[in-house]
C-alpha positions in Angstrom: 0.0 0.0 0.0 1.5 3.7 -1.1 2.1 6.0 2.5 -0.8 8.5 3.0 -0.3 11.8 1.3 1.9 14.3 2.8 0.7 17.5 4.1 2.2 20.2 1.8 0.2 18.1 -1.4 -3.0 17.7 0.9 -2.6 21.6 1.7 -1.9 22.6 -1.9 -4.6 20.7 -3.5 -7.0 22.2 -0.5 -6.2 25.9 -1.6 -6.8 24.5 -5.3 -10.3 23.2 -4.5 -11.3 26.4 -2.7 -10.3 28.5 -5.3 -12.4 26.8 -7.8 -15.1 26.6 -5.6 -15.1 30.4 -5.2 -19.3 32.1 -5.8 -19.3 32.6 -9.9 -16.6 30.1 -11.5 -17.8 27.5 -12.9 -18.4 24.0 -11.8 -16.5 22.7 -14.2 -12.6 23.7 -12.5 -13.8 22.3 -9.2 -14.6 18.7 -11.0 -11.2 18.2 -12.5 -9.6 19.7 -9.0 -12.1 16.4 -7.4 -10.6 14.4 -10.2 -7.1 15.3 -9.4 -7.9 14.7 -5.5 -9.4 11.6 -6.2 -6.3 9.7 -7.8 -3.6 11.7 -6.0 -4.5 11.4 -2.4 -4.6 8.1 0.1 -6.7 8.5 2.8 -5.3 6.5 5.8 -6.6 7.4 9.7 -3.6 9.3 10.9 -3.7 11.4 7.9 -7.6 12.1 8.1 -7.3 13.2 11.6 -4.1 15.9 11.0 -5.3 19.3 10.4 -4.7 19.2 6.8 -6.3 16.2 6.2 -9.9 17.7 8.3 -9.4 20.8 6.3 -9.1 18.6 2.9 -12.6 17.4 4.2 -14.4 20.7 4.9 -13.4 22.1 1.6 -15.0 18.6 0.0 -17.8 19.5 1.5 -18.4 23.4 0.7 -17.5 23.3 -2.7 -20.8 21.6 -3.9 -22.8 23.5 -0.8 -24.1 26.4 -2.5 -28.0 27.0 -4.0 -26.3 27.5 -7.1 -23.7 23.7 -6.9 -26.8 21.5 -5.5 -28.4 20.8 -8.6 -25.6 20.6 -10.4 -25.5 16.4 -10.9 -21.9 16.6 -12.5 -20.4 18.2 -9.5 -22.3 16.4 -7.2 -21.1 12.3 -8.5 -17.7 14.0 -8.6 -17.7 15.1 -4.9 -19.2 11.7 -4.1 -17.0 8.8 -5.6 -14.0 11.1 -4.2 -15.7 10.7 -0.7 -16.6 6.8 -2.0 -12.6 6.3 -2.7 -12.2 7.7 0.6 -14.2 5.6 2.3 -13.1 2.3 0.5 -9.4 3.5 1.6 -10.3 3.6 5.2 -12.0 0.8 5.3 -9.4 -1.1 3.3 -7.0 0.1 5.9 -9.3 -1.0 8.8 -9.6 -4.7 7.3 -5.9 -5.3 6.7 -4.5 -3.9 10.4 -7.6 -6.5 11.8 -6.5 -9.3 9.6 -2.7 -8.7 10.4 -3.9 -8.7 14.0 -5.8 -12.0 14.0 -3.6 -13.7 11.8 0.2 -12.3 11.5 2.7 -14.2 13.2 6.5 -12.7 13.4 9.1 -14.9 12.4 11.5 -17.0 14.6 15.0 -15.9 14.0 17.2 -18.3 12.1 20.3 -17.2 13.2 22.7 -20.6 13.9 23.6 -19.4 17.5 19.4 -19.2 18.4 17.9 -21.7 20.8 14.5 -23.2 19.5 12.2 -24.7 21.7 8.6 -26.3 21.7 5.6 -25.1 24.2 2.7 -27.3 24.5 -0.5 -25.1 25.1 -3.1 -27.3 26.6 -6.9 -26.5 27.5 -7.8 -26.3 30.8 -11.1 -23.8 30.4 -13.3 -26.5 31.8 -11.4 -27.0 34.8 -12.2 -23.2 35.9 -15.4 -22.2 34.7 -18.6 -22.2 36.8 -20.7 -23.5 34.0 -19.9 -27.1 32.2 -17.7 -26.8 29.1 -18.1 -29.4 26.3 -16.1 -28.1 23.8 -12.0 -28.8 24.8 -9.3 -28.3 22.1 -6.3 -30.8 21.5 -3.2 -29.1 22.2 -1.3 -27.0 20.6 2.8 -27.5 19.9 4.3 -24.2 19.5 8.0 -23.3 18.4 9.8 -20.2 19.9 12.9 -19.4 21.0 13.1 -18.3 25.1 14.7 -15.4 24.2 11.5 -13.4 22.3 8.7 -12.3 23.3 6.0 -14.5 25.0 3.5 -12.5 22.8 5.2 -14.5 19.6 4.6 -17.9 21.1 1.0 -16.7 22.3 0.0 -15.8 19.2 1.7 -18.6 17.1 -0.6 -20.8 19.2 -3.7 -18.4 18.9 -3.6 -18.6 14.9 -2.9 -22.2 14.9 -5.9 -22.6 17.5 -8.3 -20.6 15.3 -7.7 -21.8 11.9 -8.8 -25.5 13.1 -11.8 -24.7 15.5 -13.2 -20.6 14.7 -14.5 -18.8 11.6 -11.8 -16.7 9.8 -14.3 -14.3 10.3 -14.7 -14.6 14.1 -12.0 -15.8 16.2 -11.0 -16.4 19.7 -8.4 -13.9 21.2 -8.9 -13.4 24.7 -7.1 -16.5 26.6 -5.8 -16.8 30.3 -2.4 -18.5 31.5 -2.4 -20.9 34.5 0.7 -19.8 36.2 1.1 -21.9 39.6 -2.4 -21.2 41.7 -2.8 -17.5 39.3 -4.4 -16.9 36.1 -3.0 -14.1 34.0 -4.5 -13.1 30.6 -2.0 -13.7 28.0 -2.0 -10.4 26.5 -0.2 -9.4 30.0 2.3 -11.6 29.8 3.4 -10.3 26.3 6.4 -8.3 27.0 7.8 -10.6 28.9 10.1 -13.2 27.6 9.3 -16.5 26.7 12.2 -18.1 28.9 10.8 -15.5 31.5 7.6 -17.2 31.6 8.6 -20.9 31.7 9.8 -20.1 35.6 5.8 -19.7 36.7 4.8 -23.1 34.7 3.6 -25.8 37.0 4.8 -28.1 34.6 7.6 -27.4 32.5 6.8 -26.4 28.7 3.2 -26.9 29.1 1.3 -23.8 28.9 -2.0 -24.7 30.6 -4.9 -21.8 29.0 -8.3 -20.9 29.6 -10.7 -19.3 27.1 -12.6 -16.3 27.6 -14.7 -16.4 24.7 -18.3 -16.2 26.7 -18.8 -12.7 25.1 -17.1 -12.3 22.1 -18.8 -9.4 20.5 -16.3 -7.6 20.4 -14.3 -9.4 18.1 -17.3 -9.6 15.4 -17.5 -5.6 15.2 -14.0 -5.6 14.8 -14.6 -8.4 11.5 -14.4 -7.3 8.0 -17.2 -9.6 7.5 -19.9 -6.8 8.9 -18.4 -4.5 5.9 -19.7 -6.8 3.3 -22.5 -8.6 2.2 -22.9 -12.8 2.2 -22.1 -12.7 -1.3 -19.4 -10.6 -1.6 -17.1 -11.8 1.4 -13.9 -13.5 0.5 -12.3 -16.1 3.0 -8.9 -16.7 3.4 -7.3 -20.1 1.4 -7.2 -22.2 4.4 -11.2 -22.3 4.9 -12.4 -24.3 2.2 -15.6 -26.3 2.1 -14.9 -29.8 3.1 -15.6 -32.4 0.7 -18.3 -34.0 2.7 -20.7 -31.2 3.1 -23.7 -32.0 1.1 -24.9 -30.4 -1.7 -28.6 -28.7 -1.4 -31.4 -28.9 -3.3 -32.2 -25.7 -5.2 -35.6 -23.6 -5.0 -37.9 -24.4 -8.0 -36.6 -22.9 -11.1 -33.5 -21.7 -9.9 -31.3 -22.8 -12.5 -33.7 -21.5 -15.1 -33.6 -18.0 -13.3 -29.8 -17.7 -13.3 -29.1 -15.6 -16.4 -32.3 -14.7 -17.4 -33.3 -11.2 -17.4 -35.0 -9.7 -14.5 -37.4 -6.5 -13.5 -35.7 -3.6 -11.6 -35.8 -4.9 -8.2 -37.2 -8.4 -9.0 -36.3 -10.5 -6.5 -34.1 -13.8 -6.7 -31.7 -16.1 -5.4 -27.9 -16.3 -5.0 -26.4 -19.1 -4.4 -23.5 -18.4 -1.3 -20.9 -20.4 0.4 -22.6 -21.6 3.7 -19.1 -20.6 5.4 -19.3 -16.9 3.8 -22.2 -16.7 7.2 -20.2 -16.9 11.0 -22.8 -17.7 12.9 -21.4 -17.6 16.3 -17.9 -18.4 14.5 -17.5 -22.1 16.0 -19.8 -24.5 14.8 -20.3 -23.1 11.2 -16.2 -24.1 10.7 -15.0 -26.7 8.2 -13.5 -29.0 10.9 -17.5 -29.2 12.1 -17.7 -32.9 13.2 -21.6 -31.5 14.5 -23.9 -31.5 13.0 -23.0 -34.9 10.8 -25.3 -33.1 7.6 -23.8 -29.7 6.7 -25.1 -27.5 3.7 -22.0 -26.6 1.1 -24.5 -23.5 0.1 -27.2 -21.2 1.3 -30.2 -19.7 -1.1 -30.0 -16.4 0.0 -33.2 -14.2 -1.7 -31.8 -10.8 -2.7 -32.7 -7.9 -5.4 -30.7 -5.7 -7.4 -31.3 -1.9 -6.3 -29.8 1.4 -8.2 -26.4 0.9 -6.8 -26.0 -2.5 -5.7 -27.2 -5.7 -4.3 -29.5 -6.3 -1.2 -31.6 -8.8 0.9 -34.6 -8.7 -0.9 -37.7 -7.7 1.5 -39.6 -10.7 2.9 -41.9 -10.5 5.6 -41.0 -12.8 8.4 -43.9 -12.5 9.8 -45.9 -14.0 6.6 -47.7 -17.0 5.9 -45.0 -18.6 4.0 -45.2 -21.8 4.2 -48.2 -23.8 2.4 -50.4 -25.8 5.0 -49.3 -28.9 3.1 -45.7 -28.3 3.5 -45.6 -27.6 7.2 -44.1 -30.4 8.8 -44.5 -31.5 12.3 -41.5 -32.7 14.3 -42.7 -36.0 15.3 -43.5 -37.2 11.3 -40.6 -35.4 9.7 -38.3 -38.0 7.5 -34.6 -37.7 6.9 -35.4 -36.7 3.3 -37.8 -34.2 3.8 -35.0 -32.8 6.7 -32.2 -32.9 4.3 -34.5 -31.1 1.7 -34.4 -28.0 4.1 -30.6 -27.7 4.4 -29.4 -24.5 2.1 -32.9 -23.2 2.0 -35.3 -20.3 3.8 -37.5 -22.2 6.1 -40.1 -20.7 8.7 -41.2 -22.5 11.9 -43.8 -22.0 14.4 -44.1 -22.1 18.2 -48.1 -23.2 17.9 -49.6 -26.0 16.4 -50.8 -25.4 13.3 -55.4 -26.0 13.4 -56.8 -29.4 12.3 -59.0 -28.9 9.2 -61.1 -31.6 10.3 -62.2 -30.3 13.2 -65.2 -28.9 13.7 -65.5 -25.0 13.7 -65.0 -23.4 17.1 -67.4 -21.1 18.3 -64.9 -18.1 17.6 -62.5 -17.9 14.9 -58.6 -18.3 16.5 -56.5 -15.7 15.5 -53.4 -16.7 13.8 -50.2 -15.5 16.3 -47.7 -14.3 13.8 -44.9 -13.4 16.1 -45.0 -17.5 16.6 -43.5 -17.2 13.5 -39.5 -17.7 12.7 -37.4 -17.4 9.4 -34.0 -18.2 9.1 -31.4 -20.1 6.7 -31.3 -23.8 7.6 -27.8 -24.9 7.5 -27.1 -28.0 9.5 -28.8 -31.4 10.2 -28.0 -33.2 12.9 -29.0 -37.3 13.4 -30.1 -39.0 16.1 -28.6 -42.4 17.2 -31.0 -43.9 14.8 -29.7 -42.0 12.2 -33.6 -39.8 12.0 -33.6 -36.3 12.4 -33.1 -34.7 15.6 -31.9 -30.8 15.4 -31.9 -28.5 12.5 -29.7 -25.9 13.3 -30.5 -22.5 11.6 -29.2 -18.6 11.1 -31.9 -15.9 11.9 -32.5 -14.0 8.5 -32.5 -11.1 10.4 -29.5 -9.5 11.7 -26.9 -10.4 8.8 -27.6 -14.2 9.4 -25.4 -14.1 13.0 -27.9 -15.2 15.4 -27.9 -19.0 15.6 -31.0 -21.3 16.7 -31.8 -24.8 17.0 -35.4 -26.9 16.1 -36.3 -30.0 17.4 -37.5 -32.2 15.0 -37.4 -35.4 17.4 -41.1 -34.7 18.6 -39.7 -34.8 21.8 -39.9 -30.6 22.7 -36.8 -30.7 24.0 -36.7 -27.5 25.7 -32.5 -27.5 25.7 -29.6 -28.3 23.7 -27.3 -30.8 24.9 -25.6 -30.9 28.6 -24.6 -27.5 28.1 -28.2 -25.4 28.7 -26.2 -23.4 31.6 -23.5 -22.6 29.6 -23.7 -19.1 28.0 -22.6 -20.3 25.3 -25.6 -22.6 24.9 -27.5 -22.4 21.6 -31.1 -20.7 21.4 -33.3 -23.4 21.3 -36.8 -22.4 19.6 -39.7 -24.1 20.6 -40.8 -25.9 17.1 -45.0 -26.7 16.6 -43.8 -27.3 13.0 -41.3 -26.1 10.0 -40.9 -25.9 6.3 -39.3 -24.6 3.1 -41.2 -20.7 2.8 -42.5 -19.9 -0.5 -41.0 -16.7 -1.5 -42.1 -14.5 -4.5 -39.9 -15.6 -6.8 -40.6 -19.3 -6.3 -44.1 -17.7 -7.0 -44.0 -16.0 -10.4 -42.3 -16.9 -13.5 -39.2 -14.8 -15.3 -39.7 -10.8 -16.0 -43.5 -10.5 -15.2 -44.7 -13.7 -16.1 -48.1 -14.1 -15.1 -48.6 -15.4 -11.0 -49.2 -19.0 -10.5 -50.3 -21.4 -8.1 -47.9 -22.7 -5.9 -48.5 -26.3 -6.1 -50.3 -27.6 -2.1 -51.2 -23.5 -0.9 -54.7 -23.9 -1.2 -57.0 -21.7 -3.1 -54.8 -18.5 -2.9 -50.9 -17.8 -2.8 -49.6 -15.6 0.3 -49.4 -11.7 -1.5 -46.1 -10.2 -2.2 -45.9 -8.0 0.6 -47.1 -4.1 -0.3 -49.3 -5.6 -2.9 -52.4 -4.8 -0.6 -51.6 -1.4 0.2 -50.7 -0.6 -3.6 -54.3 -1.8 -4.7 -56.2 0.7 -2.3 -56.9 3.9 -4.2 -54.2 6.5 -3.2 -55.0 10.1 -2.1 -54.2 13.3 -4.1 -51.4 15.0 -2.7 -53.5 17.6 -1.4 -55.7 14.7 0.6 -52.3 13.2 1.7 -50.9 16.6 2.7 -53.8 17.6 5.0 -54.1 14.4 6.4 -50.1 13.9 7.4 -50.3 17.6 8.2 -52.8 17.3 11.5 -50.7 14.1 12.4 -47.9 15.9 12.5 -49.2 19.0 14.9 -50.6 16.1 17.0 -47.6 14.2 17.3 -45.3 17.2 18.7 -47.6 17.8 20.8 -46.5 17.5 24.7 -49.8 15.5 25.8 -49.5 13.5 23.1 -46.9 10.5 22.9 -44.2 10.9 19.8 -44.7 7.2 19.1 -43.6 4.7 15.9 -44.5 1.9 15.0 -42.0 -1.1 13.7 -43.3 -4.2 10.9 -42.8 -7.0 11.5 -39.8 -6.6 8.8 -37.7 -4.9 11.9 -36.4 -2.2 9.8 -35.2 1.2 10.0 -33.8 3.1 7.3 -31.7 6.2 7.0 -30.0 9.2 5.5 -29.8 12.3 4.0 -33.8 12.9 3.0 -33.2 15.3 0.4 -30.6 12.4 -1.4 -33.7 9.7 -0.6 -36.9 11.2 -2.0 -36.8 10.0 -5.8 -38.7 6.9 -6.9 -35.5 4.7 -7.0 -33.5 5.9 -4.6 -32.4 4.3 -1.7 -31.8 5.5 2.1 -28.1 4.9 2.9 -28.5 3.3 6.2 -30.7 0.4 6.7 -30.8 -1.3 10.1 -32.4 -4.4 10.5 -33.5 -7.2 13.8 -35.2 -4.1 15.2 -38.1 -5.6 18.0 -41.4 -4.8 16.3 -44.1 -2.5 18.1 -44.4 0.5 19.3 -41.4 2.5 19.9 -41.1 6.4 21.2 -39.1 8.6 20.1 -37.0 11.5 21.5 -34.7 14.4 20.8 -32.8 15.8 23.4 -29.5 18.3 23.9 -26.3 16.3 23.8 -24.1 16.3 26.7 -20.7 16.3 26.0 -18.1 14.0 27.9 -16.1 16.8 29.2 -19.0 19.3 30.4 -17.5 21.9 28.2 -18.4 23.9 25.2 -18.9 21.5 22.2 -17.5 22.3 18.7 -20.8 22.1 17.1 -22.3 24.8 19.7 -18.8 27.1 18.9 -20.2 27.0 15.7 -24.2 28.0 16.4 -25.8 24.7 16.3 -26.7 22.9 19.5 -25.8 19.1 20.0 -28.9 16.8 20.3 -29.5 13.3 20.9 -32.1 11.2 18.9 -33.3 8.6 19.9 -35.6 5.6 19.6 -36.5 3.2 22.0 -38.9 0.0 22.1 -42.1 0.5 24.4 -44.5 -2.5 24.4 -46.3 -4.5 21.6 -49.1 -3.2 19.4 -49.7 -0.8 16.6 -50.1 2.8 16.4 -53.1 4.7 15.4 -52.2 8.7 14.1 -55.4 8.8 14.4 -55.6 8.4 18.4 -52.2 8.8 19.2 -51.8 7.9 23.2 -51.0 10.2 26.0 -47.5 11.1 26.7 -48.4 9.9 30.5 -48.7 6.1 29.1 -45.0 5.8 27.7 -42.8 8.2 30.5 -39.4 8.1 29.5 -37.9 6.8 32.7 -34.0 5.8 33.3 -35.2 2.6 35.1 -37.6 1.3 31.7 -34.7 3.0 28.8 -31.1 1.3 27.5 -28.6 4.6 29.3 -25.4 5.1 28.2 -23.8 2.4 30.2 -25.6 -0.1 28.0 -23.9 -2.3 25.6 -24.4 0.3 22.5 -22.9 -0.8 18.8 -22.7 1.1 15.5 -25.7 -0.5 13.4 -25.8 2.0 10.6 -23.7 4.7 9.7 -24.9 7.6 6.7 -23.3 11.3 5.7 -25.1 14.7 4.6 -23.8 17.5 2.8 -26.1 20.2 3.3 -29.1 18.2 3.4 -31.5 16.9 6.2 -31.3 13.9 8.5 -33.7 11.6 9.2 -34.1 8.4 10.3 -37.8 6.2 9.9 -39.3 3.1 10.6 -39.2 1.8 7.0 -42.5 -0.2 7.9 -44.5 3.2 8.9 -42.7 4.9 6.0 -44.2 2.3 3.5 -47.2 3.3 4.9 -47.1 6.9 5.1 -46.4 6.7 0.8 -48.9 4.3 0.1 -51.4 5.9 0.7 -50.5 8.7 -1.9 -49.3 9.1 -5.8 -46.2 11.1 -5.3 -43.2 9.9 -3.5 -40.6 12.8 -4.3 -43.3 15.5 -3.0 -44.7 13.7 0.2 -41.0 13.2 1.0 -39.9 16.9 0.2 -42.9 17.8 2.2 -41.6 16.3 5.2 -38.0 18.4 4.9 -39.7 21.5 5.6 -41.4 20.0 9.0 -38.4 21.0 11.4 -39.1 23.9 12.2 -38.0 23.6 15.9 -41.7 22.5 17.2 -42.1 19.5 14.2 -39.4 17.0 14.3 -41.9 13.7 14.7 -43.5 12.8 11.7 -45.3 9.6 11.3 -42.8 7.7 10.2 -40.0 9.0 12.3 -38.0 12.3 12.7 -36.7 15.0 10.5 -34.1 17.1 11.7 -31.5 19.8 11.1 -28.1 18.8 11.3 -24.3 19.9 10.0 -23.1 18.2 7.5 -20.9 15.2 7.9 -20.9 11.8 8.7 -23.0 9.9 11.2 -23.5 6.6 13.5 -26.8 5.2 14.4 -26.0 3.5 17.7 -28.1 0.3 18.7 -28.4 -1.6 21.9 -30.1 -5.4 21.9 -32.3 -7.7 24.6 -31.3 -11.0 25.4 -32.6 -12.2 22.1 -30.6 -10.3 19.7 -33.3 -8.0 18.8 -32.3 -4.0 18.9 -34.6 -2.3 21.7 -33.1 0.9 21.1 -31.7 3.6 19.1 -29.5 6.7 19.4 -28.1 9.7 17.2 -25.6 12.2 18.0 -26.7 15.3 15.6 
């Protein structure tokens, strides 16, 4: 990789940008200054944060700012693919310092005078944690010399440990020493030497280790694998699909829908390495001895948008799976088990109703949240060789949430001896499972006409949105009137600034102004959101230090946004609750000493944030013709007393980049959401 740019050519091309940007020249200097900025200058960290490099980034921004620059679409792509290259850089740079960290090993010296010797690391985790341990790794033989570092030994043995039992993509790091009677995490022992070290062994070369990877979150936000896709991840040449994984059976008409021409954002399948998804990062590994049937692939259901490929929208929530093709635990075969491997499949906590019995006096209500979708990836066999657990990947998420089904009809409630463990897999209770029908195992190629699916009775489930587009939609004077009194309502202080999640558990973000055309896109979407009602807040920011905050230096007061789950339900603009029912209190709200991660990140340049609830947003639209004006006519609604709409909240905000912070329940699911304007 070429050093970052130095500071006199970041400085000089600065001046160059601003004196092309200056009010009457024409556009077309400041696009081949972008041009020159674009293929002469590498963004690394150290240089961004110099005050050249944050200067460099100001003028980017300015020099498309003005009334006159905004619509002016040349300039604009220019100032965007050099802030694209930027990005790519940094995040190029982030991936290879992770990867060197996880997987670089320094060299023994070869010199002829150096003493080599072996350590054997051995696990002992089970032998010290307060919860039983089934999983024990063979030891580990590990050349040093006693003269380096102990951190070279430790982290020969940490690579070697990893490539056999983690995912490239998620590894162990965090281990403990057994030193006499003390522990000591190995990452304290590093500076000392390894001959050092030897002296506090109980026996001698034997490195005796604990892990302590109960919680190892943070190693997955550190993973390039959060940067990218499934399909576009890359794994390293020593994680290969073992020969023995089986191949799955493809959805119907796959092969026929692999280069055939397709709709703008027509949905379909790709066909993806099962070991491109971590799970947890140590059971989806290729030295996997459980479970005995593992998928080579996943059929992952995606759509092409504008600018690139997505998880195409399927409501988890659904019915998805024909009445015929549910399959209860107790009568499921090995072949209609293996047939789920590699494909979408949605389970249910309740029984599905007989449709022999006789009617009931009232109609039972079907319980969608019952309901799961995920990717089935794993069979595993009982000592009979019949099914006993399909292990699975949530779809939501990015696939990392791992759960198990019982298909032994025993409703087994746990997974092995390990239930106390934290480690212990989520076991979902399983009234019966099968392969979901998706839209494009519904229709034919490019707008063939909709057919039958073969066992779903007298109607196929509808693509979802096809019921709101066939109500007639308001004119956008209707519409405006209409969102208009919800609007007052909702910022008003007796009433509750509430929102309402799908079941799709989605938020999406951005800059409003760059969102608002019929095919374009928010830039942040953030998914395994809780569904229900959520309230929403905007507060001033606090800084860390108590001080005076940059932003308010510069006029604009700090605020907080945020977003956080409430209770099950719907939301009615039309009766909107009291603000008494949903009190913000510390005691019932994620605070800042939660466990908060980055979920979505987006940037403005001199346009308005927001961030929605794409299922309330879908709804807003519907009901009217126009989707550039109803969205333009929500940019005007901050006006310091209108900031809720009913889809979210529209705000003024500098320009610049920004992180959606998200905090989960014990399930996974995000509860809450937060925004530093």
């Amino acid at each position: 990789m070429a050093p970052s740019t130095d500071e006199a050519t970041v400085k000089k091309l600065t001046e160059e940008l601003k004196n092309a940007a200056v009010h009457g020249k024409p556009s077309v200097g400041i696009i081949e200054v972008l041009k020159r900025i674009k293929d002469e200058v590498v963004w690394t960290t150290s240089m961004s944060e110099t005050e050249g490099g944050r200067a460099l980034e100001g003028a980017l921004y300015r020099c498309s700012a003005s009334l006159e620059r905004r619509e002016d679409k040349d300039l604009q792509a220019s100032v965007a693919a050099v802030f694209d290259a930027k990005n790519l850089e940094l995040r190029d740079e982030e991936i290879r310092e992770v990867e060197a960290r996880w997987w670089d090993t320094a060299p023994l010296s070869q010199d002829a005078d150096s003493e080599h010797i072996e350590l054997e690391f051995r696990d002992v985790t089970s032998q010290h944690k307060s919860y039983p341990v089934t999983e024990v790794w063979p030891p580990e033989t590990v050349e040093c010399a006693p003269s380096e570092p102990f951190e070279n030994a430790a982290q020969r043995f940490r690579v070697q440990a990893n490539k056999k039992h983690r995912h490239p993509f998620w590894p162990s790091r965090h281990f403990d020493a057994i030193l006499g009677t003390e522990r000591a995490s190995m990452d304290t022992l590093g500076t000392r030497t390894v001959a050092d070290v030897l002296g506090d062994l109980s026996e001698d070369r034997v490195v005796e280790y604990v892990r302590n990877d109960e919680d190892n979150q943070m190693e997955f936000q550190r993973s390039p694998a959060r940067h990218f896709s499934f399909w576009d991840r890359t794994l390293p040449e020593w994680c290969m699909t073992p020969d023995h994984w089986v191949e799955p059976v493809p959805p119907p008409r796959f092969l026929e829908q692999l280069n055939a021409p397709r709709a703008p954002n027509e949905p379909y399948y790709k066909k993806v390495p099962t070991l491109h998804v971590t799970g947890r990062g140590r059971r989806i590994v290729p030295s996997a001895t459980k479970p005995e049937l593992i998928a080579r692939s996943l059929f992952v259901p995606v759509q092409d948008g504008p600018a690139h490929t997505m998880n195409a929208v399927v409501d988890p929530a659904g019915d998805l799976v024909p009445r015929s093709a549910q399959l209860t635990p107790d009568k499921i075969t090995i072949d209609e088990a293996r047939a789920m491997l590699g494909r979408v499949v949605q389970s249910s906590t309740e029984p599905r109703s007989d449709p022999d019995a006789p009617p009931a006096g009232k109609r039972r209500k079907v319980n969608y949240e019952a309901y799961t979708l995920g990717f089935a990836w794993g069979l595993e066999l009982d000592a009979n060789g019949g099914p006993a657990w399909l292990h699975c990947v949530k779809w939501e998420g990015g696939g990392t949430i791992e759960y198990v089904l019982d298909l032994s009809g025993q409703n087994r409630r746990a997974y092995s001896e390990d239930a106390d463990s934290p480690l212990a897999l989520w076991v979902i209770p399983c009234a019966w499972v099968g392969i979901a029908v998706l839209p494009m195992d519904q229709k034919g190629i490019s707008g063939e006409t909709e057919k039958t699916v073969e066992g779903a009775g007298d109607k196929a489930a509808p693509r979802v949105g096809e019921a709101e587009k066939q109500k007639p939609a308001m004119s956008f004077e209707e519409w405006s009137s209409r969102t208009d009194k919800w609007i007052r309502n909702l910022n008003k202080k007796k009433f509750a600034p509430v929102v309402e999640v799908g079941v799709d558990g989605t938020f999406v973000g951005g800059d409003l102004g760059m969102s608002k055309g019929d095919e374009d896109e928010f830039e942040a979407e953030i998914t395994g959101a809780k569904p229900g009602i959520w309230l929403m807040s905007i507060e001033p920011a606090e800084t860390e230090d108590g001080g005076e905050d940059e932003d308010d230096l510069m006029g604009a007061t700090p605020k907080i946004i945020r977003f956080v789950w409430k209770s099950d339900g719907s939301v009615n603009y039309g009766a909107l609750p009291r603000a008494s029912v949903f009190q913000r209190t510390a005691a019932a709200d994620p605070d800042d000493d939660a466990e908060w991660e980055v979920v979505g990140t987006f940037s403005v340049d001199s346009g308005t944030p927001c961030l929605f609830s794409k299922y309330a947003l879908d709804e807003l639209l519907a009901a009217g013709e126009d989707r550039e004006a109803m969205l333009e006519s929500l940019m005007d609604m901050d006006e310091g007393d209108k900031v809720f709409v009913p889809a979210g909240i529209v705000v003024v905000g500098n320009d610049g980049g920004y992180e959606i912070e998200g905090t989960r329940d014990a399930e996974g699911r995000i509860i809450a959401l937060r925004l530093r304007l």
